[in-house]
Legacy VTK file of the C-alpha trace (Angstrom):
# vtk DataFile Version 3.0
C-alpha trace
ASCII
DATASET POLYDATA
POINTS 227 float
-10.914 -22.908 -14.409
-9.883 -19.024 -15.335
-6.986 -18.490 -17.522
-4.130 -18.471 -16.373
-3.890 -19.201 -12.984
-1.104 -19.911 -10.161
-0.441 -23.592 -9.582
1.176 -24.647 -6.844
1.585 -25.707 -3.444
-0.859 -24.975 -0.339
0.912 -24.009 3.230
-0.425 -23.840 6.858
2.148 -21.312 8.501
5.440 -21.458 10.184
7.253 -24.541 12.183
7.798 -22.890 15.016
10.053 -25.171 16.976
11.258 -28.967 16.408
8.181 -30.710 17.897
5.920 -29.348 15.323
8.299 -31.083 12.764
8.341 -34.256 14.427
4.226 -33.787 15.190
3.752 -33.306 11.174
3.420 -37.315 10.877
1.345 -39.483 7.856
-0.477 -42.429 8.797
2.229 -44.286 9.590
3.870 -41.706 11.398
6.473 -41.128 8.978
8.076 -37.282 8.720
5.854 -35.626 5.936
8.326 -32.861 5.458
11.584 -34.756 7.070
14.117 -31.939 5.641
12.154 -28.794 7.972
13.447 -26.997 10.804
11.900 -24.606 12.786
11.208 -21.337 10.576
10.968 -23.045 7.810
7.123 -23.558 5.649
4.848 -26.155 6.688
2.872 -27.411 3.369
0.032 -28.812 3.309
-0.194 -32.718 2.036
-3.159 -32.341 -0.279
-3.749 -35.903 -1.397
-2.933 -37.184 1.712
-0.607 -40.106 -0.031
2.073 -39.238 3.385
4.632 -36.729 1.616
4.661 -33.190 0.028
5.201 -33.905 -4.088
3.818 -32.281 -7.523
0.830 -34.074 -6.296
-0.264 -31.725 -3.561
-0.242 -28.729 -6.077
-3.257 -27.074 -6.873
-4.686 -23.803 -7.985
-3.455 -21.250 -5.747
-4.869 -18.003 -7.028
-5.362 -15.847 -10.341
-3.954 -12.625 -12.059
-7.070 -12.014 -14.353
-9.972 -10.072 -12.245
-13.424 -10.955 -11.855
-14.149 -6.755 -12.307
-12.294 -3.773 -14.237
-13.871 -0.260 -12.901
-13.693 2.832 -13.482
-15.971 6.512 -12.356
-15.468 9.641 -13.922
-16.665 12.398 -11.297
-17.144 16.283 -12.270
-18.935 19.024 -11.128
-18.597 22.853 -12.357
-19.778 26.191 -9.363
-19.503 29.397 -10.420
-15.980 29.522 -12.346
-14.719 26.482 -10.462
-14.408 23.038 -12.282
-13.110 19.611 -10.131
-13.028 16.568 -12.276
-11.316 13.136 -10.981
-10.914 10.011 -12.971
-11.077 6.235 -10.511
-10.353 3.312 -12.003
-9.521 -0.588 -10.370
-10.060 -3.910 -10.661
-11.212 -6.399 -8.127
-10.762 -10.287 -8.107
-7.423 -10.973 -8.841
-4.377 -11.743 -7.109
-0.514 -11.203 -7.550
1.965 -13.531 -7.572
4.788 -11.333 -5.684
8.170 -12.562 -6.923
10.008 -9.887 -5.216
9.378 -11.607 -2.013
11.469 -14.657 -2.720
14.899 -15.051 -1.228
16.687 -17.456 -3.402
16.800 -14.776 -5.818
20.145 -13.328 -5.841
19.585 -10.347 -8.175
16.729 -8.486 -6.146
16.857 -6.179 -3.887
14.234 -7.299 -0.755
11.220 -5.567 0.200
10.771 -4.352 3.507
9.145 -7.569 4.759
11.979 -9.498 5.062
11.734 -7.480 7.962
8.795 -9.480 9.524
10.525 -12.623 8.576
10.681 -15.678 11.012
13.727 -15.179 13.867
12.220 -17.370 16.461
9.290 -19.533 17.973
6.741 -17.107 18.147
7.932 -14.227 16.087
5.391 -14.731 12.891
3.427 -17.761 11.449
3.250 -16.458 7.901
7.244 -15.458 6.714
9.589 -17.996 6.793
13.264 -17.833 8.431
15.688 -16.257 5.555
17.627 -18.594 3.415
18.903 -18.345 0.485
19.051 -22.404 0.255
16.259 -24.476 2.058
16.507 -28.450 2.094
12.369 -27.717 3.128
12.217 -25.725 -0.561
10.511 -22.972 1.138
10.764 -20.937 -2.379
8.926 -23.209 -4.451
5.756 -21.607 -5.935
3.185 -21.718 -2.973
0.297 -19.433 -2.157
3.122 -17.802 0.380
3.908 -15.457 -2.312
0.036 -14.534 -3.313
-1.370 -11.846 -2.640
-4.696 -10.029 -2.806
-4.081 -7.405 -6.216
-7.079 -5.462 -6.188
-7.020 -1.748 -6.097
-8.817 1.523 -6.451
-6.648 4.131 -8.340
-7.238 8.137 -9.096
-6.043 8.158 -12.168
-6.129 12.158 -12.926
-7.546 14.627 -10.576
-7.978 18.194 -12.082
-9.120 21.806 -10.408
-9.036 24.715 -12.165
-10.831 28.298 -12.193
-12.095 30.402 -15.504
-12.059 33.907 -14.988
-15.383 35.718 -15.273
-15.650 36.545 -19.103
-15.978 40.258 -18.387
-12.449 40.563 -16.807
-10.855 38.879 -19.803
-12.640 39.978 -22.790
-11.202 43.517 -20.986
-7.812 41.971 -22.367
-8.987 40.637 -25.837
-9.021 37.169 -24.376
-12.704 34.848 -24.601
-11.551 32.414 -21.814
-8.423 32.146 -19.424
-8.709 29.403 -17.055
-6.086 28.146 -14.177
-6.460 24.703 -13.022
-4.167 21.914 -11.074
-3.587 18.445 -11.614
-2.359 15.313 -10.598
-1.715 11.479 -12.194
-1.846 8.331 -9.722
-2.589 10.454 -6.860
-3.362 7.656 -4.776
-3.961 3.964 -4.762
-5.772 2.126 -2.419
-4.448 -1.430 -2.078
-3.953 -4.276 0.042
-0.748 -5.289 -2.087
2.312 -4.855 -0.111
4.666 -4.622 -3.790
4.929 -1.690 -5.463
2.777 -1.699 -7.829
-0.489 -4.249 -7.787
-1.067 -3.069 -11.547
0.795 -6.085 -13.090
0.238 -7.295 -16.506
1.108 -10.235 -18.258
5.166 -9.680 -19.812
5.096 -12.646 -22.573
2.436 -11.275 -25.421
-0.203 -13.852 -24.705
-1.144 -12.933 -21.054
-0.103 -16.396 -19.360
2.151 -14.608 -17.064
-0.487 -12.012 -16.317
-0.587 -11.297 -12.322
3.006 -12.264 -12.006
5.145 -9.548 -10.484
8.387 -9.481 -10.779
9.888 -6.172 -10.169
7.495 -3.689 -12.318
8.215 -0.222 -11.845
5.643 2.000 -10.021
3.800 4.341 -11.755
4.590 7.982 -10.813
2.656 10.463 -8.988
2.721 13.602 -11.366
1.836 17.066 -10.353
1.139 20.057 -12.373
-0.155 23.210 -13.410
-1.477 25.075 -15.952
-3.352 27.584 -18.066
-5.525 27.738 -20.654
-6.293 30.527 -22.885
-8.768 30.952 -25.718
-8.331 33.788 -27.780
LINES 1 228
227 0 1 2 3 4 5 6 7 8 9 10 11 12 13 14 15 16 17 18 19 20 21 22 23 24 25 26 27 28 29 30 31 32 33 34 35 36 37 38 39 40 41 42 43 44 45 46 47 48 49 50 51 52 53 54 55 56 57 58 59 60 61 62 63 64 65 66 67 68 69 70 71 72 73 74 75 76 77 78 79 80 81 82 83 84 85 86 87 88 89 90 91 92 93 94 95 96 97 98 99 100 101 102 103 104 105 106 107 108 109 110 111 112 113 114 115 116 117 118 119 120 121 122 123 124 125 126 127 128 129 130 131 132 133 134 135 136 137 138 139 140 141 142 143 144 145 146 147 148 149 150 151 152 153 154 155 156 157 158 159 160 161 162 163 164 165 166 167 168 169 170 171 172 173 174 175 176 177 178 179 180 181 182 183 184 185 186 187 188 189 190 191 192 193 194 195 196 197 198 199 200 201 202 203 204 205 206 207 208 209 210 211 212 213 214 215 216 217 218 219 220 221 222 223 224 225 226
């Protein structure tokens, strides 16, 4: 198995309404999650022993990837230079902490939005809560999501005078140029970042977000003169 990974529970959607509750039945017909109401997280009874306990948990994902990337792209026309730096990884997930609403000192992303408010309405966010009898906030693969990403790391045009207009001015080289850091990130992450490392020192919690601040998108320009 890789190191670290998630473990925890499996889930197959949304209750939707109170015969799906009563329809979620063991062998002997028994409730397997007897404390659910509609909206809440239907988990999935892994060992089949009739009841949803530390039993049914299993590996639900990984923050390490299977690739790290990166591309380095340049070219150079007549005075005019582009260079762009990509880098990713691919592989991995993210286990999105943020999401969770029995944490009272985050501020929710904007999913909450597409939370559960009726039968029908969504079978993958449950109803909100900051308490749930069904423990729909225990570690599940609800909160894991797909981390991988392509990122432009730097992305640089400029322009270098021709020689004979600045050697006019005692100057061997005078280029312009623009740049910009992060410029874009293509993701399927819906946190802020999917660039999450492990916090602790020896990577266990790597993949685990919860709350990293985004990277910034940096523009600038500049000049460069060589005398």
């Amino acid at each position: 198995m890789p190191f670290p990974y998630f473990f925890g529970w499996k889930t197959d959607g949304i209750f939707q309404n109170p015969e799906e509750v009563k329809n979620y039945v063991n062998a002997e017909g028994g409730l397997i999650q007897p404390n659910a109401v509609p909206g809440d997280v239907r988990f999935v009874d892994l060992d089949g022993n009739g009841r949803i306990d530390d039993d049914d948990r299993t590996m639900i994902g990984k923050g390490i990837p299977d690739w790290t990337f990166g591309l380095n792209l340049g070219f150079e026309w007549k005075g005019i230079d582009f260079n762009m730096l990509l880098q990713g990884q691919a592989g991995n997930d993210v286990f999105n902490v943020t999401r969770r609403t029995d944490l009272y000192y985050i501020n929710l992303p904007k999913t909450i939005l597409n939370r559960w408010t009726g039968e029908g309405s969504t079978n993958r966010y449950p109803r909100f809560s900051f308490e749930s009898a069904n423990e729909n906030t225990r570690v599940s693969d609800l909160w894991v999501e797909d981390g991988s990403y392509l990122r432009a790391r730097n992305v640089q045009l400029g322009y270098t005078l021709p020689a004979e207009l600045t050697r006019k001015i005692a100057i061997n080289r005078l280029r312009f140029y623009v740049q910009a850091e992060n410029l874009f990130t293509l993701t399927r992450y819906t946190g802020c970042d999917p660039e999450v490392h492990g916090g602790n020192g020896f990577s266990t919690e790597a993949g685990i977000d919860r709350g990293v601040y985004p990277q910034s998108r940096t523009f600038s320009v500049g000049v460069n003169v060589n005398f």
